[in-house]
C-alpha positions, 0 to 999 in steps of 0.5 A: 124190199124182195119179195116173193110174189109180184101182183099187177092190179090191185083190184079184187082178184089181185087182193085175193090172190095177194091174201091166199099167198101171205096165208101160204107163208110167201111176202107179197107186193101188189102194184096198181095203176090207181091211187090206191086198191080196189079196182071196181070196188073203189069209191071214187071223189067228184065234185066233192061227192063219193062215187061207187065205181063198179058193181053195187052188189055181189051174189055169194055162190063159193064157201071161200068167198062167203068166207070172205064176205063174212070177215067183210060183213063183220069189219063193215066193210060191206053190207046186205042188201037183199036175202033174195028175191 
């Protein structure tokens, strides 16, 4: 399959950048080490228990992240933890 774009790692900054390219129009294919996407957000299996990996929270600062976040926060993907402090 050709492509136009080639992302190594399919953790969050490659997610995100593979989802800007395919808005602009351009096929994209991410690669990772791992079974599967993610990186540092990915849930890992031990022993029979589900482990998050990496940072239990994110702060929203950027109108293009909270973006995302909303899409991620309406799917489930994600929830609210804290509204501050």
């Amino acid at each position: 399959m050709e492509v136009d774009c080639l992302i190594l790692g399919a953790g969050i900054a490659g997610l995100a950048a593979g989802r800007e390219l395919q808005r602009m129009g351009l096929s994209v294919r991410l690669v990772d080490k791992a079974r599967g996407p993610g990186g540092r957000m990915s849930t890992r299996r031990l022993n029979g228990a589900r482990i998050d990996h990496g940072a239990q929270f994110v702060t929203v600062r950027d109108l293009r992240f909270r973006a995302v976040m909303d899409e991620w926060l309406e799917a489930g993907t994600a929830k609210v933890w804290s509204y501050g402090f």
